[in-house]
Structures are given as structure tokens and as C-alpha cells.
N, C-alpha and C positions, 0 to 999 in steps of 0.2 A: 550578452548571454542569450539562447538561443531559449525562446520561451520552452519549461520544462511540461512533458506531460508524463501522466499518471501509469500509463502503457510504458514507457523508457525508465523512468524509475523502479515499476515494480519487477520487470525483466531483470534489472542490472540486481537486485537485490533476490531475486530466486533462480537466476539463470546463471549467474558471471561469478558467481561465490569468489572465484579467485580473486576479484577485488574486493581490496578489504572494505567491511562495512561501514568504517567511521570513515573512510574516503567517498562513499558514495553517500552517507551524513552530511560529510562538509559540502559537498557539491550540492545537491538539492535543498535541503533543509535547514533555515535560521536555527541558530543559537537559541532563540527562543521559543523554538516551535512547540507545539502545541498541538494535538489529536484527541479528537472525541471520537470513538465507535461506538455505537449501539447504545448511547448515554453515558458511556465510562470514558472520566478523561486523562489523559495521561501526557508527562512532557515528552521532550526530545531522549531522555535518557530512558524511561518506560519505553517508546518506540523502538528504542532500537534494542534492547530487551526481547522485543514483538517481533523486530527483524531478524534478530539470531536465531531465534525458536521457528521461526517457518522457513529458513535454511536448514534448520534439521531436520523437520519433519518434511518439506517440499521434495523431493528431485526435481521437477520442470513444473513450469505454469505458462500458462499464455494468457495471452488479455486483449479483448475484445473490447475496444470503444465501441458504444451504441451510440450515442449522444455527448456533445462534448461542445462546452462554452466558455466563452475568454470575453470579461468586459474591466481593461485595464489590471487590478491585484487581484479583479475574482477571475476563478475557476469552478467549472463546475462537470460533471462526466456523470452518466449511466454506464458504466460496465461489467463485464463478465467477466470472470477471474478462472477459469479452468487449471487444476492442478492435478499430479501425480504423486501422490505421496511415496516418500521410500519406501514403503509396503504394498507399494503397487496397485493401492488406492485410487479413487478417483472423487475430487469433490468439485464443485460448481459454485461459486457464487457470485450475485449481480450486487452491485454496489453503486447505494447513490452516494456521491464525494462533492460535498463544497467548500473550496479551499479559500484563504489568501494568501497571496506572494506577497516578500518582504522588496526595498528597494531593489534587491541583487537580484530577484526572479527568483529565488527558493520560495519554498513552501515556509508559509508562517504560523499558518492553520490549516488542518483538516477537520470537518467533521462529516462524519461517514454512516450512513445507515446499511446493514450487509441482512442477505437474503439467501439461503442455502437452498441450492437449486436440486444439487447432487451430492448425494454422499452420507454418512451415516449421523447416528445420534450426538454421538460424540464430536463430531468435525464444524457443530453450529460455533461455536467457539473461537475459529478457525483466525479469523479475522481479528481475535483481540489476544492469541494465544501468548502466554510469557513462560 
């Protein structure tokens, strides 16, 4: 398998909606994964809770790798997350992501610290939305 990054996943997940979301689950993401944002931790089924709810509120995103590092199961990125919300919105955020991969190269772990660059009061949330 073709080492996974964080740019490729979160495109297929706010751009490609036509694929279904537990297909793009199975593909990147162990059975047993695990995510912390902002100190709140959540499993693979909370996740993808978080991944349906900003398919609805997203129409487009793009993703900016700044920084990005691979030493064997770790991962690690600085990114900028640009989005377009269905309201025609605009929100910004940079995320620092340090993962590990399971044997198969999914994600086994995230945990992710997010930083709103652009966009309103309400949209800090953004990132751990259910």
C-alpha cells in the first residue's frame, strides 16, 4: 500500500462525497483508530460522525501541506485546511497532526491540535464538528 497522507484523505472525504464514507473508513483508517483534536478524544465511529457532519456543512476544501514527516508508523504534518462551506463561507485552518499507522499503513492514531485562521465564531469547532 501506497504510504497514506493527510492531503489524499481529507480531499476524498470533502471532495468525492460520491464515495461512500465507510469505504474511505476502510481504506485509510484501522478498526481501532483513535483521534484526539484539541484534547477531545474520540473512536473510529465518533470520527466518522465528524466526517459526515463536514460533508454537510463543507462544499470544497483544499489542503496545504507545510511540513510533513514520515519515520517508519509515525506521521507527522503542519497544514492548512481551506474550506468553502455550503453558505458560501470561508474558513482557514492550520493543523498540527501526529499520527501512527497500523501494519496495513492506515491511520491508528491521530492527535491533532487546529488553529482558525479564517472564518467566524462559530466555525472554531470546525475541526471536531458532530
Amino acid at each position: 500500500m501506497q504510504a497514506i497522507t493527510i492531503d489524499t484523505v481529507l480531499d476524498e472525504i470533502i471532495n468525492h462525497q460520491q464515495i461512500p464514507l465507510n469505504k474511505i473508513l476502510d481504506r485509510y483508517f484501522s478498526p481501532r483508530y483513535r483521534q484526539r483534536t484539541d484534547n477531545a478524544w474520540t473512536d473510529r465511529d465518533g470520527f466518522a460522525h465528524h466526517a459526515h457532519r463536514l460533508r454537510e456543512i463543507i462544499a470544497f476544501g483544499t489542503v496545504e501541506v507545510l511540513d510533513e514527516l514520515r519515520s517508519g508508523s509515525l506521521y507527522a504534518t503542519r497544514h492548512r485546511v481551506l474550506c468553502t462551506k455550503r453558505d458560501g463561507e470561508i474558513v482557514e485552518m492550520e493543523v498540527y497532526l501526529f499520527a501512527e499507522t497500523d501494519s496495513s499503513g492506515r491511520f491508528l492514531r491521530i492527535e491533532e491540535a487546529t488553529q482558525m485562521l479564517r472564518g467566524t465564531e462559530s466555525d472554531r469547532a470546525l475541526g471536531s464538528a458532530r
